[in-house]
C-alpha positions as CSV (number, residue, x, y, z in Angstrom):
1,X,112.0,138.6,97.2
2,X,110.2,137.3,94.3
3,X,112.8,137.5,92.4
4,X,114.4,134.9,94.3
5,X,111.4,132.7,94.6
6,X,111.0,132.4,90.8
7,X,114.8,131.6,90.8
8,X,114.6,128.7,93.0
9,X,111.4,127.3,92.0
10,X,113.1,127.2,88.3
11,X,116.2,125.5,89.8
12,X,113.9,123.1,91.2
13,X,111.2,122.9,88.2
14,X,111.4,121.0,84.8
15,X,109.1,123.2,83.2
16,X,107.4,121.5,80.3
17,X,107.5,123.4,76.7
18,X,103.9,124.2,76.8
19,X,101.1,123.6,79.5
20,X,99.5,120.3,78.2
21,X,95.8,119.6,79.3
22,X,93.6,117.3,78.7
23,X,89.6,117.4,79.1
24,X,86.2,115.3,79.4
25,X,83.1,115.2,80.0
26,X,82.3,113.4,83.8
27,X,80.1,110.5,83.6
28,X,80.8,109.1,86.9
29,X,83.5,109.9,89.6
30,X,83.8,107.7,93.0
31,X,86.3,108.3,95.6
32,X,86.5,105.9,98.6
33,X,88.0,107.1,101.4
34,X,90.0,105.8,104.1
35,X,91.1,107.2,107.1
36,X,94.6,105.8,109.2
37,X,97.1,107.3,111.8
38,X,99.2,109.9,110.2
39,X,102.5,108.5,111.2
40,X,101.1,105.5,108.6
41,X,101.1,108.1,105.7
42,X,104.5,109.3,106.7
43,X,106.1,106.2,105.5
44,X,104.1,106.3,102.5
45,X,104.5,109.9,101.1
46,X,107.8,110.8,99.6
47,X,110.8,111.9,102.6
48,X,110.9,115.2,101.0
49,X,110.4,119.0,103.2
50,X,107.8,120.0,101.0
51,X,105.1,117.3,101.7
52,X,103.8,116.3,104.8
53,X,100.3,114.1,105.6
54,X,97.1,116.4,104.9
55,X,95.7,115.6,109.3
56,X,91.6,115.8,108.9
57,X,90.0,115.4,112.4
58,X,93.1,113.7,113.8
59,X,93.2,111.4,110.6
60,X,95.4,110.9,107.6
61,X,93.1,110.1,104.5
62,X,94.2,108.0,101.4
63,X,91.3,107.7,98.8
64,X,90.7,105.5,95.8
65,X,89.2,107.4,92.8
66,X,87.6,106.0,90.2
67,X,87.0,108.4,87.0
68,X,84.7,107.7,83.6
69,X,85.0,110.3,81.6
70,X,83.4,110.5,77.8
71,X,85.2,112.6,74.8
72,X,88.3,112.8,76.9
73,X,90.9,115.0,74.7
74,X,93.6,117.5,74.3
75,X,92.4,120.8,75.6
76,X,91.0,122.8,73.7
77,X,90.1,120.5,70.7
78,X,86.3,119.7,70.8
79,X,85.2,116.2,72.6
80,X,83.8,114.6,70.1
81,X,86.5,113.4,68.7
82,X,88.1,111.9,72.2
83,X,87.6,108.5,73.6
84,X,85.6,107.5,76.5
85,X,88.3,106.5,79.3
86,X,87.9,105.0,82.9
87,X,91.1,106.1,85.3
88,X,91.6,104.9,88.9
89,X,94.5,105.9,91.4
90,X,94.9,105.5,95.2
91,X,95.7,109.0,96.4
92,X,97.2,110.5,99.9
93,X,96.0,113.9,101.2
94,X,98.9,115.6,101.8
95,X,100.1,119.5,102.4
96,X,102.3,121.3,99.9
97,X,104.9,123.7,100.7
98,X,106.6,124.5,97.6
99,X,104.9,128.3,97.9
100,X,105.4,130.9,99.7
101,X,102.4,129.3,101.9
102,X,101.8,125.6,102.7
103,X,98.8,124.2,100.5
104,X,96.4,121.1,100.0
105,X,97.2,118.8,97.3
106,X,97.4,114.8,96.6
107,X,100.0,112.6,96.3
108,X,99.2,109.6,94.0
109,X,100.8,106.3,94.1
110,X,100.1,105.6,91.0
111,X,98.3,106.2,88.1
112,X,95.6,103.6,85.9
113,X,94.1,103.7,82.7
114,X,92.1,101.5,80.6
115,X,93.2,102.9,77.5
116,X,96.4,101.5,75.7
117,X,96.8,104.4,74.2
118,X,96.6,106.5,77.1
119,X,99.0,104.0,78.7
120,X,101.4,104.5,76.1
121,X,101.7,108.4,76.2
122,X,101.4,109.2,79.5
123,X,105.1,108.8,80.0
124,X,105.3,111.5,77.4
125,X,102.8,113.9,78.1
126,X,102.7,113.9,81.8
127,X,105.9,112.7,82.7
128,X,104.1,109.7,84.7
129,X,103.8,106.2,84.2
130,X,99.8,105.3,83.7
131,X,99.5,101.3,83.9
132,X,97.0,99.6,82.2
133,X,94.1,98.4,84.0
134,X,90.8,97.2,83.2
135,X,87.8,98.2,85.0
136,X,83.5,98.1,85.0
137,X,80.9,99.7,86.2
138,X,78.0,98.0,86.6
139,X,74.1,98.4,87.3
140,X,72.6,96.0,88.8
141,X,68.9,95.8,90.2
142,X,69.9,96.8,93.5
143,X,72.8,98.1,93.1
144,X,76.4,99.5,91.5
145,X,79.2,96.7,91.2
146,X,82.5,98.6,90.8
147,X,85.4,96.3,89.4
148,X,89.3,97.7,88.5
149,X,91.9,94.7,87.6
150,X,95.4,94.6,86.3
151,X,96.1,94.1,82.7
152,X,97.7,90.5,84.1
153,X,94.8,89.8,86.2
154,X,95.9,91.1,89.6
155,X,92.9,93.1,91.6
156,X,93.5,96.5,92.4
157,X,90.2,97.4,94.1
158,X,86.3,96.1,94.0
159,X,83.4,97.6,95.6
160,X,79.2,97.0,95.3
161,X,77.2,100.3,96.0
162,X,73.7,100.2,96.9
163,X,71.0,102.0,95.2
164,X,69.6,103.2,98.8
165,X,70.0,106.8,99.6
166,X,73.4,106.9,102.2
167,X,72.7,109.1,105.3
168,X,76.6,110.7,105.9
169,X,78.1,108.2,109.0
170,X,81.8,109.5,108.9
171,X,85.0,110.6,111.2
172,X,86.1,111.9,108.4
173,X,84.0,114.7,107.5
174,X,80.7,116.4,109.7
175,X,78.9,116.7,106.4
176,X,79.1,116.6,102.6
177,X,80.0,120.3,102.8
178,X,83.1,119.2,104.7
179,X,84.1,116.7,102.1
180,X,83.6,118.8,99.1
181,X,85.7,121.4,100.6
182,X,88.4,118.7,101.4
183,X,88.4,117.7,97.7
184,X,88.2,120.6,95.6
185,X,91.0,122.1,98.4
186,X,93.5,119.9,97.3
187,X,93.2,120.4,93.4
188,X,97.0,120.2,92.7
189,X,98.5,116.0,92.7
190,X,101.9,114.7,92.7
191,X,103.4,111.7,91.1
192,X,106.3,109.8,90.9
193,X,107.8,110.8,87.6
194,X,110.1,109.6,84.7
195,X,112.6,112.1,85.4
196,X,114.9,110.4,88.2
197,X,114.6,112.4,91.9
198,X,111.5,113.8,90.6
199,X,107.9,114.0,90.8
200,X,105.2,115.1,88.2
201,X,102.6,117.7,89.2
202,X,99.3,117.6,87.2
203,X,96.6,120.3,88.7
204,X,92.9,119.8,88.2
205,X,91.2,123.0,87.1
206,X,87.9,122.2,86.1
207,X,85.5,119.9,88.2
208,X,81.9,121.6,87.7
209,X,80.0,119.1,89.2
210,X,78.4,118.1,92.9
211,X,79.3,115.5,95.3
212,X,76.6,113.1,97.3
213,X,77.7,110.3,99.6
214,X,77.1,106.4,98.7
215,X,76.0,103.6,101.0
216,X,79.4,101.3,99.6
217,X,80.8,98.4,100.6
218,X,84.8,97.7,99.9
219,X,85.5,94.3,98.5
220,X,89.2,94.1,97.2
221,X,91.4,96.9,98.1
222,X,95.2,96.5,97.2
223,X,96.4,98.4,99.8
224,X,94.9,95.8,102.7
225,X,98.2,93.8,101.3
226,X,100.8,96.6,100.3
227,X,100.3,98.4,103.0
228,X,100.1,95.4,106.0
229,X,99.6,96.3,109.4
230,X,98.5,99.7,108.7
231,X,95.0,99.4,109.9
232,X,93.4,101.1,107.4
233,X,89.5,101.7,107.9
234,X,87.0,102.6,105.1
235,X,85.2,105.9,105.9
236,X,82.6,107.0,103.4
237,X,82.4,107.1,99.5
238,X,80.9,109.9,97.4
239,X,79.7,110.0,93.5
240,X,79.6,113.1,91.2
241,X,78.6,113.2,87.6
242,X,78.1,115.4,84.8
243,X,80.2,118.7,83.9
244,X,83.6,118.9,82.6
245,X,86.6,117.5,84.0
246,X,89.6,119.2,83.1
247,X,93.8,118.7,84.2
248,X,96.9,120.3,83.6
249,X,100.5,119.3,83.2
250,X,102.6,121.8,85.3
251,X,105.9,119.6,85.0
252,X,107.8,117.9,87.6
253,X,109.5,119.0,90.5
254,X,113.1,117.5,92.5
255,X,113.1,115.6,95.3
256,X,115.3,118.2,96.9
């Protein structure tokens, strides 16, 4: 029976030469989530049996995450001689059932960088396409403005975060126990790949650090326009900082 299973997931694998991963250390991470019907996420997760819409309390979620990481490098080289990066993607909790059991993971639309040269090797060392964005953080008296353009001056997503402690109001999640659970369940990601009819899997597995909700308020988010009609409704936002933040290239799997 195993047998078997290893036989068809090779059939349906391009497994890469070695495992590439790559590691930092977390300054900040920010994901804003949003919850929608899950017959909305349907359309906008691949038609493929193994992935269906992640449901949390009746919801389908689709998050933007914003990463800063510092001495980002190949693992295991040390970090001091990375570069400081700031990645962003939108990303769909979905369930995974290319195992033997159905799984959380992430589907990602797309992925960002602010790094040319990041930009420029992705292709090769993920098998994913990482456009170049620009994007800021900023600290203001009163509170955090977050910023993440296009390279041609198109907004993807904006944001202000107060400095005011947030009190958890979400449909989402009961508690901040609840979301960290939902995130660090889902630690696998998909992504449309290079390859034609297939899709890039890149599995986070290091995140040692805690999550704490934000009082945020959404500004720009692309998908109000890509994704008209769909009602989408901002839920809650958390931070996380410090600790190491480590992902692995898995290669990429076929559509069918």
């Amino acid at each position: 029976m195993k047998q078997k299973l290893n036989q068809s997931l090779e059939k349906k694998h391009r497994f890469p030469k070695f495992n590439f991963s790559v590691y930092g250390h977390l300054v900040d991470r920010y994901l804003f989530n949003f919850r929608v019907a899950p017959e909305i996420i349907e359309k906008h997760i691949p038609q493929v049996p193994w992935l269906q819409p992640r449901i949390i309390n009746g919801y389908g979620v689709v998050s933007f995450c914003l990463l800063k990481l510092r001495g980002l490098t190949a693992w295991p080289l040390p970090s001091k001689i990375g570069f400081n990066s700031t990645s962003s993607a939108y990303r769909i909790a979905i369930m995974d059932k290319t195992g033997v059991r159905q799984e959380p993971s992430v589907y990602v639309l797309g992925r960002n960088t602010d790094l040319k040269i990041i930009s420029r090797l992705g292709p090769t060392l993920f098998s994913g396409n990482m456009q170049l964005v620009s994007t800021s953080i900023t600290h203001n008296p009163s509170e955090i403005e977050i910023q993440a353009n296009f390279d041609d001056g198109r907004k993807l997503f904006g944001a202000k975060i107060s400095n005011e402690k947030e009190n958890l109001d979400s449909k989402l999640f009961d508690s901040v126990d609840d979301f960290v659970a939902f995130i660090k369940g889902g630690t696998s990601s998909y992504t449309p790949s290079i390859h034609e009819n297939h899709f890039s899997r890149v599995d986070l597995v290091e995140d040692s650090n805690c999550y704490e909700p934000v009082n945020a308020k959404i500004e720009f988010s692309l998908l109000d326009s890509e994704w008209k009609g769909s009602k989408l409704v901002f839920d809650s936002a958390f931070h996380a900082g410090g600790g190491i933040y480590r992902l692995k290239y898995l290669g990429s799997i076929a559509a069918e």
